[in-house]
DSSP file (Angstrom, degrees, kcal/mol; ACC not computed):
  #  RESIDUE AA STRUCTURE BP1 BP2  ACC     N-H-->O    O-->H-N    N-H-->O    O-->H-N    TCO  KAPPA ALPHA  PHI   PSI    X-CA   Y-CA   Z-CA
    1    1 A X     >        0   0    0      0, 0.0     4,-1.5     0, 0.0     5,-0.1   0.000 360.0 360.0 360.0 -50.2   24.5   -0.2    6.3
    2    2 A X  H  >  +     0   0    0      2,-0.2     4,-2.1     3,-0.2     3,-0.1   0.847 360.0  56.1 -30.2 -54.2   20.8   -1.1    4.6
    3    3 A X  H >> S+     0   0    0      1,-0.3     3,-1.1     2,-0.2     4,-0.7   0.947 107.5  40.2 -86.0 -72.4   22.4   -4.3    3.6
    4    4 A X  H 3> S+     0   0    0      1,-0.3     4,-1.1     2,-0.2    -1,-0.3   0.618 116.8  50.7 -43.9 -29.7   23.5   -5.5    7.1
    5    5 A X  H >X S+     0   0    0     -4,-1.5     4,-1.7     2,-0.2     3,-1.3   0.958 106.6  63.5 -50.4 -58.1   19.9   -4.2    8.8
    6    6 A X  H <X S+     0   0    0     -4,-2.1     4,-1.7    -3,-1.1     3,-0.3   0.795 109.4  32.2 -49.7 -68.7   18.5   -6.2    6.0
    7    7 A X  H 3X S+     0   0    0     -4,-0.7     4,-1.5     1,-0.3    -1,-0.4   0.487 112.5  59.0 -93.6   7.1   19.9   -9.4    7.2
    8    8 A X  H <X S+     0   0    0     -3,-1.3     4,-1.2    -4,-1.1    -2,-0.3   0.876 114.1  40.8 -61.3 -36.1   19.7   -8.8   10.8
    9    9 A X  H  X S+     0   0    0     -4,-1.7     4,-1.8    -3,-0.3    -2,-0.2   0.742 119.8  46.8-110.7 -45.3   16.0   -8.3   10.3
   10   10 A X  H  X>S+     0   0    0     -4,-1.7     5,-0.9    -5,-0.3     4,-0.8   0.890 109.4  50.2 -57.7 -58.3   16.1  -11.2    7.9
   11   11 A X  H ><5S+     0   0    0     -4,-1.5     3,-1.0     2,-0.2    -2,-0.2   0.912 114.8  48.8 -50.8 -65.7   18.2  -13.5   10.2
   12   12 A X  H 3<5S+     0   0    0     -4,-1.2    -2,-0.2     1,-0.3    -3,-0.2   0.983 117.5  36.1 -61.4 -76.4   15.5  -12.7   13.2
   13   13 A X  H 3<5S-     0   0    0     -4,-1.8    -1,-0.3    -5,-0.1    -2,-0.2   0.405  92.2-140.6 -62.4   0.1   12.0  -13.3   11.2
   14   14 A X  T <<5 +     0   0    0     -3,-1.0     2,-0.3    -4,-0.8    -3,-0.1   0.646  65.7 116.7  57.0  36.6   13.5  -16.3    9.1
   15   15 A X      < +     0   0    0     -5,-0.9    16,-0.4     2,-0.0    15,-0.3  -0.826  42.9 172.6-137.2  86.8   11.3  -14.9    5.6
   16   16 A X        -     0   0    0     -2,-0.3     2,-0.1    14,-0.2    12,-0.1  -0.602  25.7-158.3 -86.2 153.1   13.8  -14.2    3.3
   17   17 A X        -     0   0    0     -2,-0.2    10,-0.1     2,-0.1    12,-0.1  -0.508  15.7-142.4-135.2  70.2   13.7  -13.2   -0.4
   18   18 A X        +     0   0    0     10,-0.2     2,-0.3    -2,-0.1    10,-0.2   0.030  36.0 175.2   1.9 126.5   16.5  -13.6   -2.5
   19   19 A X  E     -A   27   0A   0      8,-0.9     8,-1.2     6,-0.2     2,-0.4  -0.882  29.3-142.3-153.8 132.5   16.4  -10.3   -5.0
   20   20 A X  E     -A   26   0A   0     -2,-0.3     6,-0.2     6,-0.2    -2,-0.0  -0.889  25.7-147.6-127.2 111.8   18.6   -8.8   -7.7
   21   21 A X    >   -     0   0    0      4,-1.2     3,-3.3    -2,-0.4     4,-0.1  -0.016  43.8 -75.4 -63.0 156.4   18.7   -4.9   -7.6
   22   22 A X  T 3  S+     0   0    0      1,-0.3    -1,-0.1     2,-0.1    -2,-0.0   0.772 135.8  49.1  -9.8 -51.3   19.1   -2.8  -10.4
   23   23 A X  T 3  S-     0   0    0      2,-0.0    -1,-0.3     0, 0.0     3,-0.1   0.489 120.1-108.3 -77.7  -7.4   22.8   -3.7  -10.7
   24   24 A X    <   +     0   0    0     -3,-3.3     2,-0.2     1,-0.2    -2,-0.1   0.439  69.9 150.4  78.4   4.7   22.0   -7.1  -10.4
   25   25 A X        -     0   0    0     -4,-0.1     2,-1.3     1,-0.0    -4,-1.2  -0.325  41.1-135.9 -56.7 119.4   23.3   -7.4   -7.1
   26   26 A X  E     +A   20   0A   0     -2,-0.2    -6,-0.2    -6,-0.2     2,-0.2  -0.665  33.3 160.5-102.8 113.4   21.5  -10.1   -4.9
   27   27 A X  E     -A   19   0A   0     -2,-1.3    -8,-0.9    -8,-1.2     2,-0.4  -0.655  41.7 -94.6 -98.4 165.3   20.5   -9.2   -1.4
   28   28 A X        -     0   0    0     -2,-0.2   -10,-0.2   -10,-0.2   -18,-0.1  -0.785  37.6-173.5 -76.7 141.6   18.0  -10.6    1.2
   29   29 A X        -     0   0    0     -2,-0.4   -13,-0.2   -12,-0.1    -1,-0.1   0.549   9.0-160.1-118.6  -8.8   14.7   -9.0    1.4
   30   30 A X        +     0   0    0    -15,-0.3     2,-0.3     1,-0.1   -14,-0.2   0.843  18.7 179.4 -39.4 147.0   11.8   -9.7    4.1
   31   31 A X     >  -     0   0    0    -16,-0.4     4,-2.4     1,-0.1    -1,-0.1  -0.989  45.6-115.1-167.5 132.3    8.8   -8.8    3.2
   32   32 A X  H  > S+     0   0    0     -2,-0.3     4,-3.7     1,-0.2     5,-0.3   0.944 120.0  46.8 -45.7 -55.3    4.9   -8.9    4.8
   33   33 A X  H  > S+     0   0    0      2,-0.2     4,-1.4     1,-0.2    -1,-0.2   0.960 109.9  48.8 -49.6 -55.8    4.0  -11.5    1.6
   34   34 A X  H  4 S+     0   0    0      1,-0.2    -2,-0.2     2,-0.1    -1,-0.2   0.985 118.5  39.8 -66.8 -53.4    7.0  -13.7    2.1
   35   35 A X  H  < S+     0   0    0     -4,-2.4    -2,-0.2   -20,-0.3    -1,-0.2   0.968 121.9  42.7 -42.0 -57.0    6.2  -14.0    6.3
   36   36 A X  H  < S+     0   0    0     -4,-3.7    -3,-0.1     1,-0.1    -2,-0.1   0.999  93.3 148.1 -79.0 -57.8    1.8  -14.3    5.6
   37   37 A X     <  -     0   0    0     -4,-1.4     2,-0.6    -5,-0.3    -1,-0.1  -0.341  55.8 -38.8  65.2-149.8    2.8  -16.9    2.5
   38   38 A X        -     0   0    0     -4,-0.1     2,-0.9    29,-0.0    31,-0.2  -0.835  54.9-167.4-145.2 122.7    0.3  -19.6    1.9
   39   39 A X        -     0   0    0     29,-0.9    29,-0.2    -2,-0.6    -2,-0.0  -0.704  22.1-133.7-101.6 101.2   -1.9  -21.8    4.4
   40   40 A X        -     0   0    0     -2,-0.9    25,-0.0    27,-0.2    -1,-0.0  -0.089  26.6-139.4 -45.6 112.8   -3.7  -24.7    3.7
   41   41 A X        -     0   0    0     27,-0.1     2,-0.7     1,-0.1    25,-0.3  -0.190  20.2-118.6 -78.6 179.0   -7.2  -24.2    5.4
   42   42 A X  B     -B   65   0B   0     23,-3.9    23,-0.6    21,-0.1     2,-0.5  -0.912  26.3-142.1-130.0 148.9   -8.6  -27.3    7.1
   43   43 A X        +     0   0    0     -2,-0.7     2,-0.4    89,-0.2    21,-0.2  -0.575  19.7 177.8 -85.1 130.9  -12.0  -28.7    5.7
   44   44 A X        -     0   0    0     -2,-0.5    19,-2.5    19,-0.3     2,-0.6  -0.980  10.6-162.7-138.8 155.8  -14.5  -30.1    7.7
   45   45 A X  E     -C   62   0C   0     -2,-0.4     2,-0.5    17,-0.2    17,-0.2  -0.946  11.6-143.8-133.1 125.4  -18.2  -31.4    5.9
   46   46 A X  E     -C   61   0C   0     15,-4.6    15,-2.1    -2,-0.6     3,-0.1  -0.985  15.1-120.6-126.5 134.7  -21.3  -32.0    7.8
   47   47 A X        -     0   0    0     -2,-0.5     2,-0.1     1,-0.2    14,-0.1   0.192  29.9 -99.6 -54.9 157.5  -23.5  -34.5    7.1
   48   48 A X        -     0   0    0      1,-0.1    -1,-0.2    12,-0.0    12,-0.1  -0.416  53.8-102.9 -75.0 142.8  -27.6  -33.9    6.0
   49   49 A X     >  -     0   0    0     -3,-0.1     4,-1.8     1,-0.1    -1,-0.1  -0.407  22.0-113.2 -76.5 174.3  -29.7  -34.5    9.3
   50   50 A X  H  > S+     0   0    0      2,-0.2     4,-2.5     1,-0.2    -1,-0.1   0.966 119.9  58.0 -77.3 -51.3  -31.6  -38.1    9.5
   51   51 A X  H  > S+     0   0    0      1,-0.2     4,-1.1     2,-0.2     3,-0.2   0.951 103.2  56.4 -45.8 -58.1  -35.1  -35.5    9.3
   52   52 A X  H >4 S+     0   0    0      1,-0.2     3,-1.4     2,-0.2     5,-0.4   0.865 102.3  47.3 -40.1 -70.7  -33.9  -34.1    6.0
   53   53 A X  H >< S+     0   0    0     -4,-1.8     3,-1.4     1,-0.3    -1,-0.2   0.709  96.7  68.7 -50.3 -32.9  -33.6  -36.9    4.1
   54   54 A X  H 3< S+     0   0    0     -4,-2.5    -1,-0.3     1,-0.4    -2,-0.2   0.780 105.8  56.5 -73.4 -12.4  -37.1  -38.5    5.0
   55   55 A X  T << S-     0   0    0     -3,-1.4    -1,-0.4    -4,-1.1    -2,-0.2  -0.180 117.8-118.9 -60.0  27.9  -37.9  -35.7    3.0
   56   56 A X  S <  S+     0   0    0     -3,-1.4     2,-0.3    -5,-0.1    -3,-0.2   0.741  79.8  89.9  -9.8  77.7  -36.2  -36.3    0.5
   57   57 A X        -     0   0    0     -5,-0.4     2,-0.4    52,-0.3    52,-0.3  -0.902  56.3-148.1-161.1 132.2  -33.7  -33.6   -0.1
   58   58 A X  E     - D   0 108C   0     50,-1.7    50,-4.4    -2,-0.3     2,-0.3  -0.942   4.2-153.0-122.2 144.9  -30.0  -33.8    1.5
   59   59 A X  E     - D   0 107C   0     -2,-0.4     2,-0.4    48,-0.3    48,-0.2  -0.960  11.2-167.8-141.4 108.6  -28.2  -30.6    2.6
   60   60 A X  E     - D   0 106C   0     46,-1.3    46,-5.8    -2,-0.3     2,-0.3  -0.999   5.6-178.4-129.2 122.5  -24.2  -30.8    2.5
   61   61 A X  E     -CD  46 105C   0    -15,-2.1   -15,-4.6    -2,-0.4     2,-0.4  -0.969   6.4-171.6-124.3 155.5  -22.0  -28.1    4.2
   62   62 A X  E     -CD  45 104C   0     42,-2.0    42,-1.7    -2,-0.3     2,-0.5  -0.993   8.3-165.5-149.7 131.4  -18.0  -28.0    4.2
   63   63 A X        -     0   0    0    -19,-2.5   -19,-0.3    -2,-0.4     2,-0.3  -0.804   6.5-174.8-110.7  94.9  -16.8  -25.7    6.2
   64   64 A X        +     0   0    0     -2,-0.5    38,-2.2   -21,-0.2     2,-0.2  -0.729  10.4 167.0-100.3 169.7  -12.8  -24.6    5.8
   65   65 A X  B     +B   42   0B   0    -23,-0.6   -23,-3.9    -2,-0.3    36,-0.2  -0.860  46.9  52.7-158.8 162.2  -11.0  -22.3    7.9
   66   66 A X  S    S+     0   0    0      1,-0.3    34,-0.2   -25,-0.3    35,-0.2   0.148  74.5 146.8  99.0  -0.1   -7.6  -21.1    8.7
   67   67 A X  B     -F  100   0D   0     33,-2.2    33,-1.4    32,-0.2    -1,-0.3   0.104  30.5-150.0 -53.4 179.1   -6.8  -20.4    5.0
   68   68 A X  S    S+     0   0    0      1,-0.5   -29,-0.9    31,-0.2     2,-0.1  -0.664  70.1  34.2 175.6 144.9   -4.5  -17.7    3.6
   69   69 A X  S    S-     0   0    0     -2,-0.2    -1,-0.5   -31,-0.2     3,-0.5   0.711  85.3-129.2 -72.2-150.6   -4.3  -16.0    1.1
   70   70 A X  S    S+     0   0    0      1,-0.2    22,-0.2    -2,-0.1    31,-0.0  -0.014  93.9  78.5-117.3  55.3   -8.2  -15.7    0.4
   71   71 A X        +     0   0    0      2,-0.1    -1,-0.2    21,-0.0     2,-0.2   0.007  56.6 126.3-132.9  25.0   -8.6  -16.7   -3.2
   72   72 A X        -     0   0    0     -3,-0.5     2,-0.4    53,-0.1    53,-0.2  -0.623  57.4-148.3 -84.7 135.4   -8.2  -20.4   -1.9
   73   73 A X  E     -H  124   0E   0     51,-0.8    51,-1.2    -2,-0.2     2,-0.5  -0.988   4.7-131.6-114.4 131.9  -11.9  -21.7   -3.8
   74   74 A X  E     +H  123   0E   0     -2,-0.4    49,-0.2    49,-0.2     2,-0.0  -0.692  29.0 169.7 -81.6 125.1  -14.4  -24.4   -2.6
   75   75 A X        -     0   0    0     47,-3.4     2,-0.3    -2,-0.5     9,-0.0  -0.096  19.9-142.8-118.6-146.8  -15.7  -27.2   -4.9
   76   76 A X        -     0   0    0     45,-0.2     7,-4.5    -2,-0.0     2,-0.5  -0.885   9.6-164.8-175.1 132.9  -17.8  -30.4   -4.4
   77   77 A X  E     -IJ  82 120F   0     43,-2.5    43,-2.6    -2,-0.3     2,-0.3  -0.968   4.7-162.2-123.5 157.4  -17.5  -34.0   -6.2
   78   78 A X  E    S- J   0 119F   0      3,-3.3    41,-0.2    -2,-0.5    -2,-0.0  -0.756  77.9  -8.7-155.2 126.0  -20.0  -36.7   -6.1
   79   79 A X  S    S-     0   0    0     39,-1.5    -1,-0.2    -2,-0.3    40,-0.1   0.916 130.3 -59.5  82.5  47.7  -19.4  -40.0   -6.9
   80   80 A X  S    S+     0   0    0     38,-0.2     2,-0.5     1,-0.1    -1,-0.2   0.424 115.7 107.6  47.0  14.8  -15.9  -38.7   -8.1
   81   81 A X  S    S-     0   0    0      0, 0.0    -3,-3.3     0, 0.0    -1,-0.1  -0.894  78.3-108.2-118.4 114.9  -17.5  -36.2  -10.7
   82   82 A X  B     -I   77   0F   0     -2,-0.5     2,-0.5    -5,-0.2    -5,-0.2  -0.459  33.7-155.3 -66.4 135.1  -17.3  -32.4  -10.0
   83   83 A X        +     0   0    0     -7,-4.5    -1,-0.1     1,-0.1     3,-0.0  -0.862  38.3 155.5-115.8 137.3  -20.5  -31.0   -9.1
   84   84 A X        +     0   0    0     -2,-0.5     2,-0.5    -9,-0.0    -1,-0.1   0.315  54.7  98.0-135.1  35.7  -21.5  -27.4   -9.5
   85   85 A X  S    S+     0   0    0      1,-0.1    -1,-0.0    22,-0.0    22,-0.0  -0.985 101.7  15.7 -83.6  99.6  -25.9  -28.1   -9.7
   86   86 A X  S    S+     0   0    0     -2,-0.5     2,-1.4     1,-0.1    21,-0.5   0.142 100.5 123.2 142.4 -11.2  -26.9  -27.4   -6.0
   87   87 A X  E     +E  106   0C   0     19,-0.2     2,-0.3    17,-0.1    19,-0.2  -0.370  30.0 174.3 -82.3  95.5  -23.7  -25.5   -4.8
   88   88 A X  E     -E  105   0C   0     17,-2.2    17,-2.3    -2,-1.4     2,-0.2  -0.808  15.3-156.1-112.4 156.6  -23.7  -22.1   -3.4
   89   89 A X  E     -E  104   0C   0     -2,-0.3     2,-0.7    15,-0.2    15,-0.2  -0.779   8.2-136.1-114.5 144.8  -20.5  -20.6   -2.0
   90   90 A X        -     0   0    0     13,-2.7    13,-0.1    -2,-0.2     3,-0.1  -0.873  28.1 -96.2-129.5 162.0  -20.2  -18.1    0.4
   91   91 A X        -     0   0    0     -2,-0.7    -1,-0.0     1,-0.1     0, 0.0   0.013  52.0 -95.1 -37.2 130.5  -17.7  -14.9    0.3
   92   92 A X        -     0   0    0    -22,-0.2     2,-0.5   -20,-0.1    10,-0.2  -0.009  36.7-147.6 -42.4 134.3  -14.5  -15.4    2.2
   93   93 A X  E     -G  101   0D   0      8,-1.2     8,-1.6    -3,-0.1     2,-0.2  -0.943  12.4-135.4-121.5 112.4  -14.5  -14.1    5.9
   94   94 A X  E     -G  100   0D   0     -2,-0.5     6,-0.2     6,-0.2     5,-0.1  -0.606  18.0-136.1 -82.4 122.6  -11.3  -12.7    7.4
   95   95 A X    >   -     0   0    0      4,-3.0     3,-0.9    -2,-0.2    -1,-0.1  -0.187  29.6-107.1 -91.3-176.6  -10.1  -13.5   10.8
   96   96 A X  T 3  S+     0   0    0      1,-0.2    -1,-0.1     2,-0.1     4,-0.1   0.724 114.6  60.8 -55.6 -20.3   -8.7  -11.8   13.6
   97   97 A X  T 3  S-     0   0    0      2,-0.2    -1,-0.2     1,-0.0     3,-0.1   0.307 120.9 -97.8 -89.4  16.0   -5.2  -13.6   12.5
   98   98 A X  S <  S+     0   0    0     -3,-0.9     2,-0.4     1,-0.2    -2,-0.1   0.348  95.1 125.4  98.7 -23.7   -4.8  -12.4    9.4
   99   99 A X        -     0   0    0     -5,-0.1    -4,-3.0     1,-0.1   -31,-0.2  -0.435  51.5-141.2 -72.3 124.6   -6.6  -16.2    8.5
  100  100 A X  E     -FG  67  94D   0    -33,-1.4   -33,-2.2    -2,-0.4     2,-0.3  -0.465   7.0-151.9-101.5-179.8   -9.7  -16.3    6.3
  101  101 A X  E     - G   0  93D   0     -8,-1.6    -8,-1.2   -36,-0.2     2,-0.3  -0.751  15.8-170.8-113.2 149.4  -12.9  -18.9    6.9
  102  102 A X        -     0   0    0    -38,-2.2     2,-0.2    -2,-0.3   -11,-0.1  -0.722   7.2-161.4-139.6-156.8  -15.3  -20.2    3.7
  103  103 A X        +     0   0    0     -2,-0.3   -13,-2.7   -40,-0.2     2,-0.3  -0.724   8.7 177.9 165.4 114.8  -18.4  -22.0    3.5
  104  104 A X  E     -DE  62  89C   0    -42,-1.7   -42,-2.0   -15,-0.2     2,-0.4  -0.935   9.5-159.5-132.3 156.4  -20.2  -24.0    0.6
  105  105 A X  E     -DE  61  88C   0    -17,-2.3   -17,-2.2    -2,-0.3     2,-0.4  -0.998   3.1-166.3-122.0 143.1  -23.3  -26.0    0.5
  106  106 A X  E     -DE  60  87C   0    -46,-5.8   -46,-1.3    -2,-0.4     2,-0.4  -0.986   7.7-162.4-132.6 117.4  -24.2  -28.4   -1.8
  107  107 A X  E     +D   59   0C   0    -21,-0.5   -48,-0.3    -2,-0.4     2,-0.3  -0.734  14.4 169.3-112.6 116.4  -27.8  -29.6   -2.0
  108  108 A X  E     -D   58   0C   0    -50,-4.4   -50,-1.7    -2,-0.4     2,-0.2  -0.825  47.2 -86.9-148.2-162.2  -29.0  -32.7   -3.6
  109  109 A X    >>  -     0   0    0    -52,-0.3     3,-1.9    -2,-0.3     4,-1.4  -0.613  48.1-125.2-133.1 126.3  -31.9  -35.0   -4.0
  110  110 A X  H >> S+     0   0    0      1,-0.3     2,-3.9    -2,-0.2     3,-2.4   0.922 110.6  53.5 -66.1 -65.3  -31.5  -37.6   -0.8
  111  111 A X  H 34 S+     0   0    0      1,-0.3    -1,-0.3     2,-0.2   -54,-0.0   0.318 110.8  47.7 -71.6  21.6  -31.5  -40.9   -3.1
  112  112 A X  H X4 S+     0   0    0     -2,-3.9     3,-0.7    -3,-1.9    -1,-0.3   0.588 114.6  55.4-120.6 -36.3  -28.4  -39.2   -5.2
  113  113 A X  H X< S+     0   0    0     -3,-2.4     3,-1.5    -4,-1.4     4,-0.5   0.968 105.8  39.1  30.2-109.5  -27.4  -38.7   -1.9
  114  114 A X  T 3< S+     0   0    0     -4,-0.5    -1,-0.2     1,-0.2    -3,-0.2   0.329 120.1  49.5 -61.3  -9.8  -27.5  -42.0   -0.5
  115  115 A X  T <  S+     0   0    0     -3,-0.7    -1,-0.2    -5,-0.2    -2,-0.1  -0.282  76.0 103.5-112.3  53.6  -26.0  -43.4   -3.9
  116  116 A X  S <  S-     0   0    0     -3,-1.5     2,-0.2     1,-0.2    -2,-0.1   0.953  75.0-141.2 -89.6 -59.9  -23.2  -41.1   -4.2
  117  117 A X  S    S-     0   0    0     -4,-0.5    21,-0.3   -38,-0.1     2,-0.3  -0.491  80.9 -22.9  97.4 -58.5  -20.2  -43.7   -2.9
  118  118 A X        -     0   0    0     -2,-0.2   -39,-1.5    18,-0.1     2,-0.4  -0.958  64.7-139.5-148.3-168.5  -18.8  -40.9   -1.2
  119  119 A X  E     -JK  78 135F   0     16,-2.5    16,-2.9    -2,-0.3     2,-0.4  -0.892  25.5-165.5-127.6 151.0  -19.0  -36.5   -1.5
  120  120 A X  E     -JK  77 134F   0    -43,-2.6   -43,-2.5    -2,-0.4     2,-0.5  -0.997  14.8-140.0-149.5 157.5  -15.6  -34.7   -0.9
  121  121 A X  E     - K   0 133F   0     12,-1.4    12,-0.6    -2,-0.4     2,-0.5  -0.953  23.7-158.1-107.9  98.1  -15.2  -31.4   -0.3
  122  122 A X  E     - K   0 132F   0     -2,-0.5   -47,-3.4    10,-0.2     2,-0.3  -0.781  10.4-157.8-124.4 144.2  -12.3  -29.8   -2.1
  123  123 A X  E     -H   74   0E   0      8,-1.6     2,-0.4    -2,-0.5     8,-0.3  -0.685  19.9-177.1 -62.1 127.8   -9.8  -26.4   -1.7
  124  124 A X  E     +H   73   0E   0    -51,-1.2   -51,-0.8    -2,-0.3     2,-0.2  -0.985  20.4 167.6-132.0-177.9   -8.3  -25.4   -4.0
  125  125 A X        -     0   0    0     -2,-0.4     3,-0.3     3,-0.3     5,-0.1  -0.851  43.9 -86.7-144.0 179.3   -5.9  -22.8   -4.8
  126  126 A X  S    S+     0   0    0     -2,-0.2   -54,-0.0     1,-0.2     3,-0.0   0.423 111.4   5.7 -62.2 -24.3   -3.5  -21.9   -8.2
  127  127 A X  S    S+     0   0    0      2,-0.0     2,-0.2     0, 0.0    -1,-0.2  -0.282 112.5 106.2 143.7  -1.3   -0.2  -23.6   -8.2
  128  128 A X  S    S-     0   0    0     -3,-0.3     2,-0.9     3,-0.0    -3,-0.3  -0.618  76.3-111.4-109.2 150.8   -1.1  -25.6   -5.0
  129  129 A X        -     0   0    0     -2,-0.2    -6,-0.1    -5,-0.1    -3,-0.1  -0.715  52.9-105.6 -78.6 101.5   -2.1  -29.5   -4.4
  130  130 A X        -     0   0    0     -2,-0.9     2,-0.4    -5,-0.1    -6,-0.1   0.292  21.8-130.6 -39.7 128.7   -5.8  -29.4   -3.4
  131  131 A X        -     0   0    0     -8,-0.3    -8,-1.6     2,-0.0     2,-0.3  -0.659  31.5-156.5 -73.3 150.8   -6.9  -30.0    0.1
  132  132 A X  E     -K  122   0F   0     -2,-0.4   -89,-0.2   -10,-0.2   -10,-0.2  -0.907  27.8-177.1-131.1 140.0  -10.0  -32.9    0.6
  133  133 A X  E     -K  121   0F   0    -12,-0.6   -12,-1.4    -2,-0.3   -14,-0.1  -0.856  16.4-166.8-116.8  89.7  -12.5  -33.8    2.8
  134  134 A X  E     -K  120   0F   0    -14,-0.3     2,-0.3    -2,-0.1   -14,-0.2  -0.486   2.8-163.4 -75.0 136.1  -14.4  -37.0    1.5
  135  135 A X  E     -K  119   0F   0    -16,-2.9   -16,-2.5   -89,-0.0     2,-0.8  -0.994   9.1-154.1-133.7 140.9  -17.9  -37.8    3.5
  136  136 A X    >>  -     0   0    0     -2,-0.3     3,-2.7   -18,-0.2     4,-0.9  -0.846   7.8-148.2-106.5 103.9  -18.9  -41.6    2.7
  137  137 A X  G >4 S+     0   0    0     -2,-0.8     3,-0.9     1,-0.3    -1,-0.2   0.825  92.8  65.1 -51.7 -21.0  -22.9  -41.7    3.1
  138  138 A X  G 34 S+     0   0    0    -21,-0.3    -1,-0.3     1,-0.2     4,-0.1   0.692 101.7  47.6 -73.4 -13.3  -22.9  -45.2    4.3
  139  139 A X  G <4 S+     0   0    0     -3,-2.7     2,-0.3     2,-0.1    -1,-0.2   0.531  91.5  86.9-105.5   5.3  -21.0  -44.1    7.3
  140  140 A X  S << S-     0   0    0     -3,-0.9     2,-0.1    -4,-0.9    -5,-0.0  -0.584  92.2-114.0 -92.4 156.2  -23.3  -41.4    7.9
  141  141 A X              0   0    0     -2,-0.3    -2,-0.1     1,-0.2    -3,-0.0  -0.854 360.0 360.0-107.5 135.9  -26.7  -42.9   10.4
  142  142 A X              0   0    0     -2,-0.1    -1,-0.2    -4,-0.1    -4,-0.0   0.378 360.0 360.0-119.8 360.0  -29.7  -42.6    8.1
């Protein structure tokens, strides 16, 4: 009886788990991990304001959300080079959908800035293809 509940349950929520029991016996499984599984958050990077820079200091935040699970990390290149001088990250916030939100900022000197070639903003997670956000300072109004 277990085993037919098993794959009605299975059939209806379409997150199955192949699993081999004690005996070696393989049933279907469903299971809260196999359903929440793993979400690619989506990046977005805002630019230093036009004030900032005549000051000479540029201010880069990239903002993801909609990730899962929440061990998904935020990094920064510039000028294709990982940077970790300027960066602070902050702690993962978990939404009402189960989804979490991050936040990094990356701080730099405006004229490294302005001769970067571009900044990208990247995700990444263990076993996963990193997500990107590239911001090209020339296309940003200085």
């Amino acid at each position: 009886m277990f085993a037919e509940e098993t794959k009605a349950l299975c059939d209806r929520e379409q997150h199955c788990c192949k699993v081999l029991d004690h005996s070696n016996l393989e049933s279907n499984v469903c299971s809260s991990a196999a359903r929440l599984g793993v979400v690619r958050p989506t990046l977005t990077v805002l630019p230093p304001s036009t004030e900032e820079l005549q000051q000479g200091s540029a201010t880069l935040v990239c903002l993801a959300s909609g990730g899962r699970p929440s061990t998904w990390s935020l990094g920064w290149k510039v000028g294709g080079s990982s940077s970790s001088s300027g960066v602070s990250n902050s702690p993962e916030v978990l939404g009402s959908d189960g989804r979490y939100s991050w936040s990094s900022t990356l701080s730099l000197p405006a004229d490294q800035w302005k001769k970067a070639g571009s900044v990208v903003c990247e995700a990444s997670l263990n076993g996963q293809s990193p997500v990107t956000q590239p911001l090209d300072p020339d296309s940003c109004s200085q």
